[in-house]
N, C-alpha and C positions, 0 to 999 in steps of 0.2 A: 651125556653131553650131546652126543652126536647118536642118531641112528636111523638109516638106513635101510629098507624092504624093499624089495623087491625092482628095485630101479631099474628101469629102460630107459637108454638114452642115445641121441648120434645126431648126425648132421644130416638133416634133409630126411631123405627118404632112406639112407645107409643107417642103421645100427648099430653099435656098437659096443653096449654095454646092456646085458639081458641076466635079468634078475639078479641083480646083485644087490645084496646085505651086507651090510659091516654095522659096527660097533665103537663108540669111542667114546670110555668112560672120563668122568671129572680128572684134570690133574693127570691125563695118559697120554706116552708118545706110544703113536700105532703107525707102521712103517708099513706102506703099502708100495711092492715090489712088483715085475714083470718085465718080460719083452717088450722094446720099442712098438709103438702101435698098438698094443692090447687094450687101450682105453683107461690107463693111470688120469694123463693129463683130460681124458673126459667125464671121466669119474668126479675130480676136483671140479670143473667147468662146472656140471651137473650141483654140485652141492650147491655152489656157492652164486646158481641160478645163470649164469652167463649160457648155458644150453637148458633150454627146458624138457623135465623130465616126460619123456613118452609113456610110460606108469610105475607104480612103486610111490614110496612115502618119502620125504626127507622131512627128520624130524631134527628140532636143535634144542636143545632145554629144555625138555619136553612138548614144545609148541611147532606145528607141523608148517614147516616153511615151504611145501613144495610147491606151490602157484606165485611165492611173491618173485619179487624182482629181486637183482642182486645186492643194488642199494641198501632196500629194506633188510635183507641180509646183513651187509654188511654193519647197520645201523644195532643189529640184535648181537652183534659181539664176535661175526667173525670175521678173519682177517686173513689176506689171500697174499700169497705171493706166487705170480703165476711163470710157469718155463719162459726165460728170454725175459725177464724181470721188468718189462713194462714200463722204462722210469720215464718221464718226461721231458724228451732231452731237450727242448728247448728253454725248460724253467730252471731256476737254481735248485742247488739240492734243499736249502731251506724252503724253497716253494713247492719244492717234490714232498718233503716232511711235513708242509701246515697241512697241505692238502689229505694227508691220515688223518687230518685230525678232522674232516669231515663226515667222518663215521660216527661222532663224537655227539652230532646235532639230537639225535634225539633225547628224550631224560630219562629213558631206561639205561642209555649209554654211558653216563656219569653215575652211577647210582655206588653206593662204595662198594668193597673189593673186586667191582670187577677186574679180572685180569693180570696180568704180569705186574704191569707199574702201576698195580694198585689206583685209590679212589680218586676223583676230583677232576674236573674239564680243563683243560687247558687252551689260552687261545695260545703260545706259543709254543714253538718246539719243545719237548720234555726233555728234560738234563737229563734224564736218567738215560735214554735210547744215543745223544752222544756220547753221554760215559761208557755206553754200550761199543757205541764205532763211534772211535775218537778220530777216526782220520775225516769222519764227516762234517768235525765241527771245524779241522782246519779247511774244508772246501764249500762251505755252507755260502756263500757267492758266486761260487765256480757252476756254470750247467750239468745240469747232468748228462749230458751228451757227448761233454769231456772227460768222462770216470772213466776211467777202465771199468775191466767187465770184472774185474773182482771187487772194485769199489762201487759200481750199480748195483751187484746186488747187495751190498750193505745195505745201499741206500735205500732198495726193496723192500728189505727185513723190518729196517729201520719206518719206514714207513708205514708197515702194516702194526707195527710195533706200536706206534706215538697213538693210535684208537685203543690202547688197553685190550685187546679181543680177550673173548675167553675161550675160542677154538682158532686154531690157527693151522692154515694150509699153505703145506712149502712144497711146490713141485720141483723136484731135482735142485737144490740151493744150492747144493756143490757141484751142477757141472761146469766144466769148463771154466774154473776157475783155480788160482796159485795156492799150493798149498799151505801156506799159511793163513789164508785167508779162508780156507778151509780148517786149518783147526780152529781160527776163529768161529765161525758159524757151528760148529760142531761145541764149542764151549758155551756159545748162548744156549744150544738148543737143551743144553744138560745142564745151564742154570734154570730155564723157564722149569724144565723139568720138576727140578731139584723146590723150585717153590712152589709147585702143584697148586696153581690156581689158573692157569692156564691148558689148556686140552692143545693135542696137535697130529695131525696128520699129516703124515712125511712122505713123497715121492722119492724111493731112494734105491740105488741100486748094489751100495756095498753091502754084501753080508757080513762084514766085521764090524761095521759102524750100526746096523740094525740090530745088531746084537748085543752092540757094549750100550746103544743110548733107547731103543725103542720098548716098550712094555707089552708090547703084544705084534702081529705082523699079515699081513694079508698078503697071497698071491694073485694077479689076477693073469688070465692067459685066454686071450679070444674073446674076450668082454664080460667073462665067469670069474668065479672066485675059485679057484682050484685047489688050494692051500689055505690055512689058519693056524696062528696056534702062540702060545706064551715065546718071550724072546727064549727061555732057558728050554723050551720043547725045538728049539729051531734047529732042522736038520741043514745043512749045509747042501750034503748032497743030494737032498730032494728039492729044495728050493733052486739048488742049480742049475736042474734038469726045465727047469720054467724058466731061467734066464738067458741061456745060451741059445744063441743062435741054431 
């Protein structure tokens, strides 16, 4: 679904991400881990075009996305949810949800199965992403700038959710937010799982959660891939030695 050679990427004239590879098969959560700073959240940037890659391939369904924009990107099926969730807080959360559905425009984007919620275009919000977060459908005229930050990112999820992707990228979904609303994101990400028609890469820093929900796991440390290996190969105490401060 996803894959990745040799990528170079940063900001300006800095660096920060040097030759890295990963992998992410149909139907797979791959849970990429590290220290603050090591280039997770530019890693994602880089995929999903918002930074342009300095060299290496970004390939998505086998067709090599690495020159377009992120629009175009996001047009071909994938779907972002980026650190500090982005929502719009001047628009209602319904205006923050049609607005996913702008990825939706072109007719590769409707074609049947893609994605979680399955086939077909929709011009309105999809039932299925409030039966998903119910608490969005009681606030769907409320701003978004009056959530709370565990209700923004529903509305995030929810958002990237309503374009059907068939990869989807969640940088840290559970920081800084209430634990329940944490097991909630934590139950989507092991339904999407669970009906493997969706791919996902996950910014995430618990080793108990990458291990009960992701299918594979990458470390990165100084803008390298230092670690890999199946969630059941994952050593606790080598991955820690890359987390800790």
């Amino acid at each position: 679904m996803l894959e990745i050679q040799g990528l170079a990427s940063g900001y300006g004239e800095s660096m920060v991400l040097r030759d890295v590879s990963l992998k992410v098969y149909p139907g797979q959560v791959v849970c990429l881990m590290g220290r603050n700073g090591v280039g997770k959240t530019t890693l994602l940037k880089s995929i999903m075009g918002v930074l342009p890659a300095k060299s290496g391939t970004v390939r998505y369904a086998g067709k090599e996305l690495t020159k377009l924009p992120p629009d175009r990107r996001a047009r071909a099926g994938i779907g972002y949810v980026p650190q500090g969730r982005d929502v719009f807080a001047q628009l209602t959360v319904e205006e923050n949800l049609l607005l996913g559905l702008e990825a939706l425009a072109s007719g590769a984007a409707s074609a049947p199965g893609r994605g979680w919620l399955g086939a077909g275009r929709r011009r309105s919000v999809p039932e299925e992403v409030l039966d998903t977060f119910p608490v969005l459908r009681e606030f769907l005229r409320r701003r978004g700038g009056d959530l709370s930050g565990g209700q923004q990112q529903q509305l995030a999820i929810a958002r990237a959710l309503a374009a059907k992707p068939s990869l989807l990228l969640l940088d840290e979904p559970m920081e800084g937010i209430q634990p329940s609303v944490v097991q909630l994101i934590e139950d989507v990400i092991a339904s999407i799982k669970a009906s493997r028609t969706t791919s996902v890469l996950l910014v995430e820093q618990s080793l108990e959660f990458a291990t009960n929900i992701a299918d594979y796991y990458y470390v990165l440390d100084k803008g390298t891939i230092v670690a890999q290996g199946s969630s059941a190969e994952l050593s606790a105490e080598d991955v820690r030695q890359h987390l800790t401060v």
